[in-house]
C-alpha angles and dihedrals in degrees: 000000000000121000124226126209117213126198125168122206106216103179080044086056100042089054094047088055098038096053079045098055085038093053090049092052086052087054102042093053089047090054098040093046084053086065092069098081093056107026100040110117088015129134097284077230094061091032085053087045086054101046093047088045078062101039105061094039091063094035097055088252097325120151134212126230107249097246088069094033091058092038084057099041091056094041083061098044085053099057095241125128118263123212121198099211128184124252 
């Protein structure tokens, strides 16, 4: 029987996942800011049901606490620009 050898590259992995979360914040800003043209001046209910609409499709299913739903969701009634940072 052949033996494997198995070595696993944590810093390699960190960055792979890091430009990844990274890309999706990009994308996510880029969605959510979309939303401005059509939802500025709208209900903020109708504005939230938008932005997690968004949100999930661009985060795999992943959902958003409803502070910074609601903070989004505002920003965007509002007319301002939106950006989805790391923590």
């Amino acid at each position: 029987m052949a033996k494997s050898k198995f070595s696993f590259n944590k810093r390699a992995f960190e960055k792979i996942a890091n430009d990844a979360v990274a890309k999706m914040a990009r994308n996510l800003t880029t969605a959510l800011n979309g939303l401005k043209t059509r939802y500025q001046g709208a209900p903020i209910e109708e504005v939230k049901a938008a932005v997690q609409k968004v949100w999930s499709r661009h985060s795999g299913g992943g959902t958003i606490s409803d502070p910074e739903l609601t903070a989004f969701a505002e920003q965007i009634q509002a007319g301002g620009r939106v950006e989805v940072r790391l923590k």
